[in-house]
VEXLUMZA-789524 format. One record per residue (C-alpha): residue number from 1; residue in three letters; x negated, y negated, z negated. Coordinates in Angstrom, 2 decimals, decimal comma. Layout:
<recs>
 num residu       X       Y       Z
 NUM    ALA       X       Y       Z
...
</recs>
This chain:
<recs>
 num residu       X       Y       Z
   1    UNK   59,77   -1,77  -29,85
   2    UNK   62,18    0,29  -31,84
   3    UNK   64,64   -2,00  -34,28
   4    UNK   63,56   -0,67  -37,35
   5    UNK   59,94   -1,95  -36,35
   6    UNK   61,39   -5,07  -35,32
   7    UNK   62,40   -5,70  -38,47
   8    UNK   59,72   -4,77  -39,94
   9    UNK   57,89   -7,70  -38,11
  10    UNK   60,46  -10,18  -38,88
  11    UNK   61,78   -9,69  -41,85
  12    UNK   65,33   -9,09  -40,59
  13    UNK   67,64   -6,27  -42,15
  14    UNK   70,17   -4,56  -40,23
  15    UNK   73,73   -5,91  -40,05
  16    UNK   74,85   -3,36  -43,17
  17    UNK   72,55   -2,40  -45,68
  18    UNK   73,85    1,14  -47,01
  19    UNK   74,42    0,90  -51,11
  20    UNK   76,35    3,10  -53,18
  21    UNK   79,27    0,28  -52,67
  22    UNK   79,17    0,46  -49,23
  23    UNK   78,88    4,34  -48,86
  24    UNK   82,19    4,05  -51,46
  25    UNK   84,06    1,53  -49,24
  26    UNK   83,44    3,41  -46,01
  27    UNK   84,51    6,75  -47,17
  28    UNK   87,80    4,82  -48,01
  29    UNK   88,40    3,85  -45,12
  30    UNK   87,39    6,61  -43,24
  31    UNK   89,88    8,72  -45,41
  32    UNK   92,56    6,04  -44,79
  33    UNK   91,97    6,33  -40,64
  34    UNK   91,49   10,54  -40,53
  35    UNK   94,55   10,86  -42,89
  36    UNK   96,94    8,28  -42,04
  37    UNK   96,84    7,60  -45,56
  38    UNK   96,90    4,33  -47,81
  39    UNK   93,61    3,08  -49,83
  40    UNK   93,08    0,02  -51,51
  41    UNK   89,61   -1,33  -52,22
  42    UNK   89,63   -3,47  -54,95
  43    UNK   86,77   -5,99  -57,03
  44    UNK   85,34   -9,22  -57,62
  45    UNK   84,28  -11,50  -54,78
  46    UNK   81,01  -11,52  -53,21
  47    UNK   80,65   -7,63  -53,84
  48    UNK   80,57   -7,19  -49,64
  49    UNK   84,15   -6,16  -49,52
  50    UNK   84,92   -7,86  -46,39
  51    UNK   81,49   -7,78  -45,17
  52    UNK   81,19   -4,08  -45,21
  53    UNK   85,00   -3,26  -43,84
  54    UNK   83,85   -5,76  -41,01
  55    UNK   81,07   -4,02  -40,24
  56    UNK   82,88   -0,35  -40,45
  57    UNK   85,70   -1,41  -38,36
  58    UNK   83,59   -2,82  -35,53
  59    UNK   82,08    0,58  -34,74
  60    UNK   85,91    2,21  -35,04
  61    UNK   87,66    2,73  -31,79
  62    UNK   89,30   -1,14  -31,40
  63    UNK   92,19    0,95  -29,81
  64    UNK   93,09    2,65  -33,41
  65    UNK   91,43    0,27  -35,89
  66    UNK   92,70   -2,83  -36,33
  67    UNK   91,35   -5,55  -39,17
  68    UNK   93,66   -8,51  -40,15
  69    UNK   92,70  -11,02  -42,68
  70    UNK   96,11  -12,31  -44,59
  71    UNK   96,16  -16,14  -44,92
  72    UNK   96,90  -17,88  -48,04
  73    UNK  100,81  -18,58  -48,72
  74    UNK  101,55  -15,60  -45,86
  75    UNK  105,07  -15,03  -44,92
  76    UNK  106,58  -11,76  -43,29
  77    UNK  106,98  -14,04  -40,13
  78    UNK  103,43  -14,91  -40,51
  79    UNK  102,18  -11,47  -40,96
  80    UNK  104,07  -10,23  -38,25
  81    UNK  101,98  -12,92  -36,12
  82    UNK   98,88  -11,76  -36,90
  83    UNK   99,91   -8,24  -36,21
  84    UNK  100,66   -8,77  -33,18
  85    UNK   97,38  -10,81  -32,06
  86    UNK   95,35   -7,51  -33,81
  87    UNK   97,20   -5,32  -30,97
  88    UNK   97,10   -7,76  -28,36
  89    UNK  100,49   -8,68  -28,49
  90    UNK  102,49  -11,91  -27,70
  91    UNK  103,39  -13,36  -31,19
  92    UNK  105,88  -15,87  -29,96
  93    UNK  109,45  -15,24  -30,66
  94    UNK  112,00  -14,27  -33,69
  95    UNK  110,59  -12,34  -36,60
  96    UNK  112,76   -9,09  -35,60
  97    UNK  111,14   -9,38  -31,92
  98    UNK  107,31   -9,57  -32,82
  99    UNK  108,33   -6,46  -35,51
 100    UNK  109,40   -4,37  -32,88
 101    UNK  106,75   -5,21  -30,48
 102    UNK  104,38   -4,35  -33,36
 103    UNK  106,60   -0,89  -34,15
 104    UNK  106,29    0,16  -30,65
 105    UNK  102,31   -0,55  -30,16
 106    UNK  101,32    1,32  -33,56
 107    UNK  100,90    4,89  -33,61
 108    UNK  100,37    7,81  -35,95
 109    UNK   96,11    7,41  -36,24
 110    UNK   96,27    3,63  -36,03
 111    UNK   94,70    2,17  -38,88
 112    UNK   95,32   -1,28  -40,29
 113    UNK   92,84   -2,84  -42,29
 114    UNK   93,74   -5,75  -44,70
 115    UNK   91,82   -8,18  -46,19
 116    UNK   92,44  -10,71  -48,39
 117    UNK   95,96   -8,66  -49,57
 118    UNK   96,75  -10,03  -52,45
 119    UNK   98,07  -13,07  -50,08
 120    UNK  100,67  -10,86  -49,46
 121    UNK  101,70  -10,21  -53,24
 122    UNK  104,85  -12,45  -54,60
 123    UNK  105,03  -16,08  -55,58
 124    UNK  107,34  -18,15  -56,90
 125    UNK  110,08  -18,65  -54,44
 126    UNK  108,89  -16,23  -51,92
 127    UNK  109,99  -12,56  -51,47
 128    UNK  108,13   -9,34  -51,70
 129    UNK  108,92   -9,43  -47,47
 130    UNK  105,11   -9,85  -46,37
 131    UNK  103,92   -6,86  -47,51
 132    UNK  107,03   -4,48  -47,02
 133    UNK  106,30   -5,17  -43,41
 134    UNK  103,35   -2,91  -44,41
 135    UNK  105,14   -0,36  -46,04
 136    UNK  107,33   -0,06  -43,11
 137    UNK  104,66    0,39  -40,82
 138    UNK  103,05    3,18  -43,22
 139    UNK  106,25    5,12  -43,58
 140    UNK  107,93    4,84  -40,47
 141    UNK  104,84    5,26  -37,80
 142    UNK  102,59    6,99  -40,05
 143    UNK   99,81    4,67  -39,93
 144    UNK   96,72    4,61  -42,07
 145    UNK   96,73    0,74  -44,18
 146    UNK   93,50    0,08  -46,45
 147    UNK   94,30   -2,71  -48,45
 148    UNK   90,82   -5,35  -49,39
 149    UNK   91,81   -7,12  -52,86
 150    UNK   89,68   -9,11  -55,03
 151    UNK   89,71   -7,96  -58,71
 152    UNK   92,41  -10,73  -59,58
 153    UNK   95,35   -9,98  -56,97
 154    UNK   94,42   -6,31  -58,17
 155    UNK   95,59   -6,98  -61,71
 156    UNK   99,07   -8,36  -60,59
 157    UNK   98,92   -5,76  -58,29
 158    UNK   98,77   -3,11  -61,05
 159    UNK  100,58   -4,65  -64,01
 160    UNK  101,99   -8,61  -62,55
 161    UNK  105,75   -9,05  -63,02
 162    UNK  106,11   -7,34  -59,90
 163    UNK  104,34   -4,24  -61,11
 164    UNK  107,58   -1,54  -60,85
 165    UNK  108,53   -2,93  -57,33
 166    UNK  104,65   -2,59  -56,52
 167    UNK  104,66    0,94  -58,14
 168    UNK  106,13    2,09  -54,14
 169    UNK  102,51    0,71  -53,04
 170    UNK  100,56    2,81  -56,16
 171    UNK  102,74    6,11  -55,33
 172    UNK  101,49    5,91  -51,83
 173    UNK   97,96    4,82  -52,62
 174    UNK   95,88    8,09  -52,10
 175    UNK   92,27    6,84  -52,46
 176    UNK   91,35    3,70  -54,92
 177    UNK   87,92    2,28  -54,23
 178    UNK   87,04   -0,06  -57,53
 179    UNK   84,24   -2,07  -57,45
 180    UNK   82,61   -3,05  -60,57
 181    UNK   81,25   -5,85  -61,27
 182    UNK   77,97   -5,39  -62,43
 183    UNK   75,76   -5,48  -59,98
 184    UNK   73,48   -1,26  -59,61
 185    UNK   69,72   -1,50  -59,77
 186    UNK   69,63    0,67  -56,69
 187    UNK   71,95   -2,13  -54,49
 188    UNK   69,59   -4,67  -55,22
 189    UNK   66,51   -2,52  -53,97
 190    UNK   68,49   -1,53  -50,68
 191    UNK   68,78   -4,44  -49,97
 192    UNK   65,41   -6,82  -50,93
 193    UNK   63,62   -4,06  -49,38
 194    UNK   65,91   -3,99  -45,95
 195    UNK   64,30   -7,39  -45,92
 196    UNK   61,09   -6,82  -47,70
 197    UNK   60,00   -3,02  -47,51
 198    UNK   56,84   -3,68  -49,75
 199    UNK   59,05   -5,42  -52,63
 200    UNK   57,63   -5,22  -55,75
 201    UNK   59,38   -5,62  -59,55
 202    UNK   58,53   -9,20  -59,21
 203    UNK   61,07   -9,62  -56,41
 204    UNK   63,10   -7,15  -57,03
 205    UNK   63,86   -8,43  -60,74
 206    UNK   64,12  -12,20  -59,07
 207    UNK   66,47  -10,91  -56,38
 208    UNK   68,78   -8,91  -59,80
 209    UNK   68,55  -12,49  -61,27
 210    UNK   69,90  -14,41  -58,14
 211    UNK   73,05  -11,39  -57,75
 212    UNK   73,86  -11,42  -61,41
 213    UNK   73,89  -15,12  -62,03
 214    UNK   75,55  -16,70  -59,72
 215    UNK   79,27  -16,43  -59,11
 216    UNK   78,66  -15,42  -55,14
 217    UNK   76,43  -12,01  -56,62
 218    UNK   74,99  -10,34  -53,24
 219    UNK   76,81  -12,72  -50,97
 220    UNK   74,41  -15,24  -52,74
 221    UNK   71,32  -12,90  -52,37
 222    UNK   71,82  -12,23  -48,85
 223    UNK   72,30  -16,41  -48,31
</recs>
């Protein structure tokens, strides 16, 4: 039995349902891996940021594509940590030494794919360190970095009191992927019908009202 007729029988979607968001978020990073170039994809949570980069960067090449999620109150010692783990790399050691293991595994059509990057933005009493490590990377090794922010880190990101420092990260940004947050007609009939193919407006104007009123939006639908 083929999957698609599985599916059909069970009432299971595939892993990524294709919406205009999703086609938007893969081209992104598709332009960040072919180019070596920076992108930053950027909106409010439960929009299937993460879900979707996920997804994309498990059918990449594991060799050149390499997804990190940023913990919360990240340092550049930390980041350099989970660097190295991405690339297989021992991450025990001074800062300087997991850096330059890092600097010597990355190549020009790597790709580094961040979520959760506004972890690595500025806070009181911390440096700007975590994500210069980044910038290093980009410049120095020519590197492709997509950047995964939710819609809040974004607006420190464009205009926070770090905003001219961060204006190094804008001038190298060369494709912006903003997710609104209302949630398209068309996403919400991708995806009830991945899961229901004879969905009528009944259910597909129940499964708008589930998106749109809760605070998860299609991470609640899909739940």
């Amino acid at each position: 039995m083929k999957d698609s007729e599985k599916e059909k029988k069970t009432g299971s979607a595939p892993e990524l349902i294709e919406t205009l968001v999703t086609k938007r978020i893969e081209e992104g990073l598709e332009y960040a891996l072919r180019t070596g170039g920076m992108t930053v994809v950027s909106g409010p949570t439960g929009r299937g940021k993460t879900f979707t980069a996920s997804a994309w960067a498990a059918r990449q090449d594991p060799e050149r594509v390499k997804m990190i999620r940023v913990p919360s109150g990240c340092s550049r010692a930390i980041l350099g940590q989970t660097l190295c783990r991405a690339f297989g790399l021992a991450a025990s050691g001074p800062r300087a030494i997991a850096e330059a293991r890092i600097a010597g595994a990355a190549k020009r059509g790597d790709l580094i794919v961040v979520d959760e990057a506004g972890h690595l933005l500025p806070r009181a009493g911390r440096s700007l360190a975590p994500i210069e490590l980044l910038r290093d990377l980009h410049d120095m090794k020519g590197i492709g970095v997509a950047l995964i922010f939710t819609d809040v880190y974004m607006r420190e990101f464009a205009g926070g009191p770090a905003a001219d420092y961060l204006e190094q990260f804008r001038g190298r940004t060369t494709w912006s992927v903003p997710i609104p947050s209302r949630i398209f007609k068309s996403e919400i009939e991708a995806i009830a019908k991945a899961f229901a193919p004879d969905a009528g407006p009944r259910l597909l104007d129940l499964a708008m009202k589930i998106a749109s009123g809760r605070a998860g939006k299609l991470r609640t639908l899909f739940e």
